[in-house]
C-alpha positions as CSV (number, residue, x, y, z in Angstrom):
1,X,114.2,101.1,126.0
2,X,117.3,101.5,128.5
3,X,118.8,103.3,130.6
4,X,120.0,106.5,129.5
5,X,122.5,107.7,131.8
6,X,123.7,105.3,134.3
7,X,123.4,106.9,138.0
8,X,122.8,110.8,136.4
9,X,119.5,111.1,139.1
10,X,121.4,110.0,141.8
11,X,124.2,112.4,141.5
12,X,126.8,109.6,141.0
13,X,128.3,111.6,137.9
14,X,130.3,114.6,137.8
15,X,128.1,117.5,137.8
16,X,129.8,119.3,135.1
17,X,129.4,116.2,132.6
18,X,125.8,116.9,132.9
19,X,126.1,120.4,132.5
20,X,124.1,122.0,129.7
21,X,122.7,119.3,128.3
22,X,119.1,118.5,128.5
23,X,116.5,115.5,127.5
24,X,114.3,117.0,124.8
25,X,111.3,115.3,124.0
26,X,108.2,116.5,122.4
27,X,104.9,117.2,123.4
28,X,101.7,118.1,121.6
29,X,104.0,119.3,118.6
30,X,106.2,121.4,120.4
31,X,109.9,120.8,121.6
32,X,110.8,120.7,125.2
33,X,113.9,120.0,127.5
34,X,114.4,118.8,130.7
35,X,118.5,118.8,132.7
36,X,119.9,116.0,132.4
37,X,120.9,115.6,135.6
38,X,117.5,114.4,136.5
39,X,116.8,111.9,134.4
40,X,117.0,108.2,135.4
41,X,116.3,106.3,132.5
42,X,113.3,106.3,129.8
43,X,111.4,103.3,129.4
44,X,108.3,102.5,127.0
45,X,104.9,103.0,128.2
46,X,103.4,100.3,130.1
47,X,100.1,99.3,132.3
48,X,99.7,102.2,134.9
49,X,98.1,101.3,137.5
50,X,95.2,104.0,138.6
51,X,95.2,105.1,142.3
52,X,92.1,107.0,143.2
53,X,92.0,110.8,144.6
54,X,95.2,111.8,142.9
55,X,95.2,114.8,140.7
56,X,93.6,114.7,137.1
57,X,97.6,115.2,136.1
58,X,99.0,111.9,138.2
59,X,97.6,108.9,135.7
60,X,98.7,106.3,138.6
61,X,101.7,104.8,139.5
62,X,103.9,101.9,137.8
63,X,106.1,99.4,139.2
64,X,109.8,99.5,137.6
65,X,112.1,97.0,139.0
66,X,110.3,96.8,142.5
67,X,109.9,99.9,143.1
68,X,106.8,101.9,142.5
69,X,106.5,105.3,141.1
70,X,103.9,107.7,140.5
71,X,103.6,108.8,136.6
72,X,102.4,112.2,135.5
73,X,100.9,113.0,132.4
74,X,102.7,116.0,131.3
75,X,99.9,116.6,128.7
76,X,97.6,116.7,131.4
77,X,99.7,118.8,134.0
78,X,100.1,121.4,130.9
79,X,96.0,121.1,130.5
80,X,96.9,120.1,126.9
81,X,94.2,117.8,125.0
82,X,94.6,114.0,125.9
83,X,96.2,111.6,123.2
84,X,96.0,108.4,122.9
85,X,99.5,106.3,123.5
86,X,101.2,105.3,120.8
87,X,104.7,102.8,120.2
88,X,106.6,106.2,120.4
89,X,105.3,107.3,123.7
90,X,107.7,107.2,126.7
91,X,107.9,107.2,130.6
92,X,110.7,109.5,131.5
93,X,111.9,108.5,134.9
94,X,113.4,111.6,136.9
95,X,114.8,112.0,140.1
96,X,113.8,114.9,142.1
97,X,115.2,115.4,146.1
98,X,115.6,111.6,146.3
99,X,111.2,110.8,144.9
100,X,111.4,109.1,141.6
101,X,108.2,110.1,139.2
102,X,107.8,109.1,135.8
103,X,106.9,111.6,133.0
104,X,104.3,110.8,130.2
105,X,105.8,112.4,127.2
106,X,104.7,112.0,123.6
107,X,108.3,110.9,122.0
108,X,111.6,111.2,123.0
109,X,114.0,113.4,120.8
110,X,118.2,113.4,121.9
111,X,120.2,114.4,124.4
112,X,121.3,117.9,123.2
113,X,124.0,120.2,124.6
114,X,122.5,123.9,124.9
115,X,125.4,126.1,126.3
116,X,123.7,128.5,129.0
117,X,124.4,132.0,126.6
118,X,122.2,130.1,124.6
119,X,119.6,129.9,126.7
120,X,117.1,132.9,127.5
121,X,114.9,134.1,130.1
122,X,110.9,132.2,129.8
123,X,108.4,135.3,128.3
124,X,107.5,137.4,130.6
125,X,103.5,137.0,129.3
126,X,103.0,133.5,129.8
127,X,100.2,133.0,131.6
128,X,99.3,128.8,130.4
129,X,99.6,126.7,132.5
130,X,102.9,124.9,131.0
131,X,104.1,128.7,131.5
132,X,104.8,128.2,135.6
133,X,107.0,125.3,134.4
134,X,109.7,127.1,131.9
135,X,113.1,127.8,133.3
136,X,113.9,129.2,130.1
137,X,114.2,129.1,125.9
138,X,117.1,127.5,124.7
139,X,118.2,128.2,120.8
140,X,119.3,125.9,118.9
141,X,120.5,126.5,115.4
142,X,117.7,127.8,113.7
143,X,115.1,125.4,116.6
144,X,114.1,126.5,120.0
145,X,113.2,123.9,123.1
146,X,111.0,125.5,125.5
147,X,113.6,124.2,129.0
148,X,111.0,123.1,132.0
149,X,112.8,123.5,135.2
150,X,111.7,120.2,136.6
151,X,111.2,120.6,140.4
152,X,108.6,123.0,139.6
153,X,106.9,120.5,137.6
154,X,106.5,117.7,139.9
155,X,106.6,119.4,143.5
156,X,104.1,122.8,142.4
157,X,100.6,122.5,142.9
């Protein structure tokens, strides 16, 4: 796979190219998004290498380009079942406050623009454990992609 948007985790691009539009990917049959403006690149899934005493959620770490990132399976983080990894499973590589992690995702979907007055509040009654992780609901035509507000997800214990 390649890179997606050239520079977008760094900050390189105008901030309001990126805004409103979101990764979506899926996940245990449901549709998710994630801001663009984090997102690195996506890349297949490769060898992870394990690193002991790291949370159930962190599968290891992988080595992209030289550098080496920590992966998270976001099955795992949402204490969905495991699945095994398939030729349509992906490493989403995000950028948060300068840490790169890569995210374990079932398939990638598009790049979709979801204007914010499309977008509501998360349920108020959520109390799974993806729940902590939703910025918000965003509608789209007659679809909705549940929008993780990323930070949360990597940096919250």
């Amino acid at each position: 796979m390649t890179q997606l948007v050239e520079g977008s985790g760094a900050g390189i691009q105008n901030e309001d190219t990126l805004k409103d539009k979101y990764l979506t990917f899926s996940l245990a049959e449901e549709n998710y998004g994630i801001e663009i403006r984090y997102v690195i690149e996506i890349i297949g899934i490769q060898k992870i290498t394990k690193v002991p005493n790291l949370p159930i959620f962190i599968k290891g770490v992988i080595n992209l380009r030289g550098k080496v990132i920590p992966v998270m399976d976001v099955r795992a983080r949402f204490g969905l079942p495991a699945r095994a990894y398939d030729e349509r499973t992906c490493i989403v590589v995000v950028n948060v406050d300068e840490k790169a992690m890569g995210l374990v995702v079932d398939h990638v979907n598009e790049v979709a623009g979801i204007p914010e007055a499309q977008v509501e509040p998360p349920p108020a009654s959520n109390h799974s454990q993806a729940g902590h992780y939703i910025s918000g609901i965003g509608k789209m035509d007659d679809e909705v992609k549940i929008l993780l507000d990323v930070e949360r997800l990597i940096i919250r214990n």
